[in-house]
C-alpha positions as CSV (number, residue, x, y, z in Angstrom):
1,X,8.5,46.7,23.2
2,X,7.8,48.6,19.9
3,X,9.2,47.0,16.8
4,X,12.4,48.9,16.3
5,X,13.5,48.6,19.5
6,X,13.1,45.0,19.2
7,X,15.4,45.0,15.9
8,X,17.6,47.1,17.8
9,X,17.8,44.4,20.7
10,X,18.3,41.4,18.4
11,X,20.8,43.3,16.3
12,X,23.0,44.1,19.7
13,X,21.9,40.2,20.8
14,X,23.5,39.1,17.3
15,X,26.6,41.2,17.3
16,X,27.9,40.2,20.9
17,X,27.0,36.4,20.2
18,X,28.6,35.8,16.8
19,X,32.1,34.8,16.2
20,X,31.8,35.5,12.8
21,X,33.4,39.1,11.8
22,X,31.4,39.3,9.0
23,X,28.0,38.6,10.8
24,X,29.4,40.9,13.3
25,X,30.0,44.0,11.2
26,X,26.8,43.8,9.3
27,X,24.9,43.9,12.3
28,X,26.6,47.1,13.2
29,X,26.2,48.2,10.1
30,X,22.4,47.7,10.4
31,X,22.1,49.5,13.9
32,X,23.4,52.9,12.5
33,X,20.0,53.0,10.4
34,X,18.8,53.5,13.4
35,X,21.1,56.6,14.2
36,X,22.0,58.1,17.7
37,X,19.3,55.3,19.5
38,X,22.3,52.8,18.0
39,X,25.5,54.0,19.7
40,X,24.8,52.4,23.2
41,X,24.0,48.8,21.5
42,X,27.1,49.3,19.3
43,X,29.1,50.3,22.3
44,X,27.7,47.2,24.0
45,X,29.0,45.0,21.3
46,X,32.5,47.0,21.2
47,X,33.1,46.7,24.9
48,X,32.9,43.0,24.9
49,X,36.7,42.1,25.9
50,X,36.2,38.9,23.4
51,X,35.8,41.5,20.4
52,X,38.6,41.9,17.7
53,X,40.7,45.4,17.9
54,X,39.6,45.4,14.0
55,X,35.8,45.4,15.1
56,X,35.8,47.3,18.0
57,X,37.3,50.2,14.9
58,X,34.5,49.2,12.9
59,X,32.4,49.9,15.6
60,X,33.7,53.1,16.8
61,X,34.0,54.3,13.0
62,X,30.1,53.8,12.7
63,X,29.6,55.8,16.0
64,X,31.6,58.5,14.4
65,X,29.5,58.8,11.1
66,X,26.2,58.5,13.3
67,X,27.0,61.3,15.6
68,X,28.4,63.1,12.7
69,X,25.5,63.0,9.9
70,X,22.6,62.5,12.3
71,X,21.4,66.0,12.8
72,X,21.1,67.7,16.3
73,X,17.5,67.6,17.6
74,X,17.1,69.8,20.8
């Protein structure tokens, strides 16, 4: 497994794990570096029925501004 998509697995394995909201947004908050290759491991952390409604927002907000300033490559 290449490097990024290492950081990309332990920032999805740190967001559905911690109970801490700030933990919790700053790992989503470091997966939309990696643009569109982020929004299935924030949706995995969203989808988690244990989440908050206030971080599964969070998480949808950063989905919004990845798909929205990550340019279209055919």
């Amino acid at each position: 497994m290449a490097d990024k998509e290492q950081e990309i697995s332990r920032l999805k394995d740190v967001g559905r794990k911690s109970n801490d909201e700030i933990t919790v947004r700053s790992a989503i908050d470091r997966l939309t570096l990696y643009g569109k290759e982020a929004i299935k491991p924030i949706t995995d952390i969203i989808e988690d029925p244990a989440v908050h409604q206030s971080i599964k927002q969070y998480g949808l907000n950063a989905i919004k501004r990845i798909r929205i300033f990550t340019p279209f490559n055919p």
